[in-house]
Structure formats: structure tokens, C-alpha cells
N, C-alpha and C positions, 0 to 999 in steps of 0.2 A: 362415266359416272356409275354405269350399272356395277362394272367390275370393283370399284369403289366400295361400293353398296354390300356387293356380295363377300367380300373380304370382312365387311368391317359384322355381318351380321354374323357370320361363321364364329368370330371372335370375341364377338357380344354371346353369343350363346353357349361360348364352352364355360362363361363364369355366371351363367343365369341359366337352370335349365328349366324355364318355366317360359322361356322363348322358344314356339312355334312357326314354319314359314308355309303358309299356303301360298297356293300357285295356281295360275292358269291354264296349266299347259303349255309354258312358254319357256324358254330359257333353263331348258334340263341341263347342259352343261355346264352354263354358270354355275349350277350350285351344286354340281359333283362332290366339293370339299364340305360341302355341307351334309349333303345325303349320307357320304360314306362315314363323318365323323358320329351325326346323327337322325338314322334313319328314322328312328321313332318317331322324330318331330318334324319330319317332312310326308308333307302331302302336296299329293298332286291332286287337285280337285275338280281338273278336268275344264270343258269348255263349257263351267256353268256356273260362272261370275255371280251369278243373284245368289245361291245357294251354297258358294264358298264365303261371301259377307254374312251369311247367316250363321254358319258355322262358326264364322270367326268369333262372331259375337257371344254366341255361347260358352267358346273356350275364356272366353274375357271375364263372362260372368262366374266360370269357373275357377278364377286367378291364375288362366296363362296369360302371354303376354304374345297374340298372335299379330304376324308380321304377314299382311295378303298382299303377292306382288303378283302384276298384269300391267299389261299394255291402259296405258291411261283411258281412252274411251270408255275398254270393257273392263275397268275397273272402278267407272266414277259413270257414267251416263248411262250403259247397259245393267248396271245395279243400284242405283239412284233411291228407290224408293228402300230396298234394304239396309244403307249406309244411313238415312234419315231417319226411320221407325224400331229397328233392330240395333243399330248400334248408338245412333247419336241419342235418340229417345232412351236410352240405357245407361248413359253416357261410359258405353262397355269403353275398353282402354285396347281402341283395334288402331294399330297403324296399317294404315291402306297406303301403297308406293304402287304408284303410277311411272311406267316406265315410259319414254318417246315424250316427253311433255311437248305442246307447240307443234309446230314442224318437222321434229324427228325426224318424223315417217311421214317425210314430205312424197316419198317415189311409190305411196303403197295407196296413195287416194285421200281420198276424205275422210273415208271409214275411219282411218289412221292418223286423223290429224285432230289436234286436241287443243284447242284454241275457247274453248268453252267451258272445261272443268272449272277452272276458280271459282267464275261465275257462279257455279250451280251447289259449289259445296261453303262459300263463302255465307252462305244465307243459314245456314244449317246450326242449330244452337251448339255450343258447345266446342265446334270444329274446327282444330286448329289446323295454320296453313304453312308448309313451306317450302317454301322452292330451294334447293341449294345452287349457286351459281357453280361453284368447280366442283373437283371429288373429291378436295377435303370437307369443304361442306356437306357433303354427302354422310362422310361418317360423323361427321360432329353433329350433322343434323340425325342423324337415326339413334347417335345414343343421346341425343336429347328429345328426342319423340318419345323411346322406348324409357323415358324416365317423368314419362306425364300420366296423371292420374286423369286422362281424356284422351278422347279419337285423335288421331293427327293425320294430316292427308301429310305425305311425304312427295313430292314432282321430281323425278332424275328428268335428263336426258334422254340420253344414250350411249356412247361409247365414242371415245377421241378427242372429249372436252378437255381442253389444257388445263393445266392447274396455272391458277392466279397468287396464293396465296402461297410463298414461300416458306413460313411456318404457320402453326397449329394457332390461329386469332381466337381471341375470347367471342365463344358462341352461345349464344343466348336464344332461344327462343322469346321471338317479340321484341326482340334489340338489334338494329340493322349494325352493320359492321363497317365501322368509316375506315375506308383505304388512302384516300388520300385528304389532306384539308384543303377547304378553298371558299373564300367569301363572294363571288360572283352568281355560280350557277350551282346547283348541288344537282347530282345525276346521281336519281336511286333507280337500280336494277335486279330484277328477281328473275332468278332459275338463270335457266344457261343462256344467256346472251350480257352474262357478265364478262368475258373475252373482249366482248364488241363492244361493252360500257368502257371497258381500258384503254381501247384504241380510239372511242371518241372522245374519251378526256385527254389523251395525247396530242389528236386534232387542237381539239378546243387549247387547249395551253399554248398549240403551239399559233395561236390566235392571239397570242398575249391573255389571255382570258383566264382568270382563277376558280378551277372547279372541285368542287366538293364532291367525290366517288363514294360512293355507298352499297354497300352489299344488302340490298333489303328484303333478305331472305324470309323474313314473315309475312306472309299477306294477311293472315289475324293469328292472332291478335296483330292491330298495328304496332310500330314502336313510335305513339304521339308526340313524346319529349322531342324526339330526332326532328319531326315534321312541326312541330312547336318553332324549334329552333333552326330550322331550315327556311322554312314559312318568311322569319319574322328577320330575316338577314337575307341580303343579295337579292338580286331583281328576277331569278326563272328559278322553278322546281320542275325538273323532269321526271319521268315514269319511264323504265323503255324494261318491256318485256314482250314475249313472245306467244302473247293471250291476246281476245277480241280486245278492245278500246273499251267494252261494255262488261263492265262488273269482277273484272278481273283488281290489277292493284292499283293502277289509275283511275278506276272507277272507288275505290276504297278511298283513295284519297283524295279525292273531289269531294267523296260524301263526307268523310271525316272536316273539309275545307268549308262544308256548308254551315258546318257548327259551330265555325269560331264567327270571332271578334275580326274584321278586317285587317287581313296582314299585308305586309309590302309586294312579296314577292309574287310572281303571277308561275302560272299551273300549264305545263306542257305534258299531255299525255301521249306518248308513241305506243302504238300495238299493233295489232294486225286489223282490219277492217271489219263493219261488220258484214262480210259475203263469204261464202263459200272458196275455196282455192281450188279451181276447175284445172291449172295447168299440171303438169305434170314434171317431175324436177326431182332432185337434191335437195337438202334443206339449206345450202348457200345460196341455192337457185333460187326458191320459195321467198328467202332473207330478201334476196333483190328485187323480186319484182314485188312485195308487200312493203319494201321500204325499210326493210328493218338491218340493212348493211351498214357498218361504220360510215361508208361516205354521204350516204343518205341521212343517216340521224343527224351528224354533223352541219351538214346544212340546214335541215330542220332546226336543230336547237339554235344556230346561229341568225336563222331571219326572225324565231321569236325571241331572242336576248336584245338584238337590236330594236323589235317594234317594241318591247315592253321596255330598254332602258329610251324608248325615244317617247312615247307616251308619260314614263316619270319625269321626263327634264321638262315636256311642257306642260305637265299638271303643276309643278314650282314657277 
């Protein structure tokens, strides 16, 4: 995803030169083709996250169009009060890209484990959210970030994410992206454990089971229609992403579920817990032992499609 990222921003900036990329310190090679094409609008801003969001914000109010990439913690919870008072109270037009979203950087600690940003920037007026699932979403999603008159948290990966999408799907911010149809189960997936949403509607089909795959790359804005229409056909709605269970896009969609009208289908939310991840690992590692492996969701979804179609036949 990163490489993704940095390809597509190199190339969004040769025909906008009013696109700036600040940085953390992080990933100087990635963007060699950037630097060298255009040094002027790169900066390295050093290991001080609070004070490169500041900057950014002012080049925004300035009418550039700055791009702040870091490691997702110290891009979102080590700068927290600057992204909400400086940029979002401005409503400056900063895309913040958080790199390692989730368990990434499952082998570097906790420090490096980001299972709490949506949470914390989901509540923040104005802020919009997206996780892309593979690296085309990456660049569809950044030249649709970088074409909002608003902040957008942008969520990569990391590096090795298969691509899912065999061409270029109509991308929408706040319009989740249906890959497959199916009137059963609809399984909506944000950021990268879209891989592992294709292998468990695989499973699930191959269950005789008919599921609806969704790419639901916006965490907000939501896309209501989709979940209107999800909601009100077929007996389970899944969530499976790579964030706490609390306030990330299962929590959105619970809160958004609290507001209607009673609908059919029932609400399964998969994430990561809410504790700490003390072991030490790989992010397929981390996947396993939090539950969040294809063979594990699969089973998951298949004891709640069963208790909830056996709950509707004896509610009739």
C-alpha cells in the first residue's frame, strides 16, 4: 500500500503544484522520486508530529494542499489535540495518511499498534475517514482525499497487500464498493483485511450461503443507502476490520442502527478486543491469536447466521 501511495502522490503532484508532502522522519526512500522530482515541496519535519500538523495546517490555509505522512499512532494520538483545534476547527484541507494501520507493526509493540485511531478521529467534526482495502484503493483514495474541500484521515497498511481489484471500480468517497452480490449475509470490510473478507466469502459460499462483499472504505462519512439496504434484506450484517470493536466502523454502524426504524437483519461486529496485544508476532500472528484470520471469521459469522436465521423462523 505504501508504495502504492507514493507512486500515486509523485504523480498527483507533477500536474497540481500546490501539493506539499511532510513527513516524520520516516520512509526517506520511499519518496526519493518525489524528493528528486520536487524538492521544494518536500519536508522532513523531523520527530515532531504535533508541530508538523501545525504546519500543515497553515500551509492549507495558505491554499497548498499538504499531504502529512507517519506511522499511524504518531500521526493521529501523539498529535491528537493539533489535528482537532488547528486543522479540523479550521476545517484546513490537510490529508493526514497514517501508515501500518491495525497490526502492521504487530513485531515493534504496542507503541506501533493502531487499533484506536478511528476511534479518536471519528468524533472530530468535519473529518473524513478512509481506509483503502488494496493499493488501488490507495491511489483512488488519495486523489479523492486530495480533491475534498475538508481534512481526510487517509489509513494504508503497509507493504505486500495483494491487490483485490482487477480494474480501476468506481470510487467514491462515502460509497462503499460492492464486489460481489448476495442476499444472505452482506460482509462490509474497511482498510486491509479486505484479502481476508474474499477468502471468507469464499468460505461462506462455499457453505452454500449467498454473500454480499463490500469494500467499505469510508468510515465517515458513512454510505447509509448501502446499510439502509443491507440492513433491510438478508438475516446478518458484518463489520470485520482491523481496529478495537469500540468506536471504530462497527461501532459507527451500530450507532448509525440505533437510529432507525427496526430492520430484519441482525448486526455482527468482528475487531480486535478491547485489551492491549502484550504478545509479540507478525501481523498474521497477531490476525490469529485476536481472531481476525479467515478461518476464525468464518466460523464466527457462520454461528451468528445460524443463531439469527433460527431466532427469525421461530419469531414466525
Amino acid at each position: 500500500m505504501r508504495n502504492a501511495f507514493a507512486r500515486e502522490l509523485a504523480s498527483l503532484a507533477a500536474h497540481d503544484d500546490r501539493i506539499v508532502l511532510l513527513m516524520g522522519d520516516i520512509g526517506n526512500r520511499l519518496f526519493d522520486d518525489f524528493k528528486s522530482r520536487f524538492p521544494e515541496r518536500f519536508f522532513n519535519c523531523g520527530i515532531a508530529e504535533a508541530n508538523m500538523m501545525t504546519v500543515a495546517a497553515g500551509m492549507a490555509l495558505c491554499g497548498l494542499r499538504p499531504v502529512v505522512y507517519t506511522i499511524v499512532p504518531f500521526v493521529t494520538t501523539r498529535c491528537l489535540e493539533q489535528i482537532r483545534v488547528d486543522v479540523c476547527y479550521h476545517r484546513a484541507s490537510v490529508v493526514v495518511v497514517g501508515v501500518g494501520g491495525g497490526l502492521s507493526y504487530a513485531s515493534l509493540g504496542a507503541t506501533h499498534h493502531a487499533c484506536e485511531d478511528l476511534a479518536l478521529l471519528r468524533v472530530l467534526p468535519g473529518m473524513k475517514i478512509v481506509c483503502p482495502g488494496d493499493p488501488t484503493e490507495v491511489r483512488l483514495g488519495l486523489q479523492g482525499a486530495l480533491a475534498q474541500d475538508a481534512p481526510v484521515y487517509l489509513r494504508l497498511g503497509k507493504k505486500g497487500e495483494p491487490e483485490v481489484h482487477r480494474e480501476d471500480p468506481v470510487f467514491e468517497i462515502g460509497r462503499g464498493i460492492v464486489l460481489r452480490a448476495g442476499t444472505q449475509i452482506t460482509l462490509l470490510s474497511t482498510g486491509n483485511l479486505l484479502p481476508t473478507a474474499v477468502a471468507v466469502a469464499d468460505r461462506l459460499e462455499a457453505e452454500q450461503l449467498s454473500v454480499r462483499l463490500v469494500s467499505f472504505h469510508t468510515v465517515k462519512p458513512l454510505d447509509e443507502g448501502l446499510l439502509q439496504e443491507s440492513f433491510a434484506s438478508g438475516s446478518l450484517v458484518v463489520t470485520l476490520e482491523e481496529h478495537s470493536l469500540i468506536g471504530g466502523l462497527g461501532g459507527a454502524v451500530a450507532e448509525w442502527l440505533a437510529d432507525q426504524s427496526p430492520l430484519p437483519a441482525r448486526l455482527l461486529r468482528i475487531g480486535t478486543p478491547d485489551r492491549f496485544f502484550h504478545e509479540t508476532g507478525g501481523q498474521s500472528f497477531a490476525r490469529q491469536c485476536l481472531g481476525l484470520d479467515a478461518e476464525t471469521v468464518t466460523t464466527r459469522i457462520l454461528d451468528a447466521y445460524r443463531t439469527a436465521t433460527t431466532k427469525d423462523t421461530k419469531g414466525r
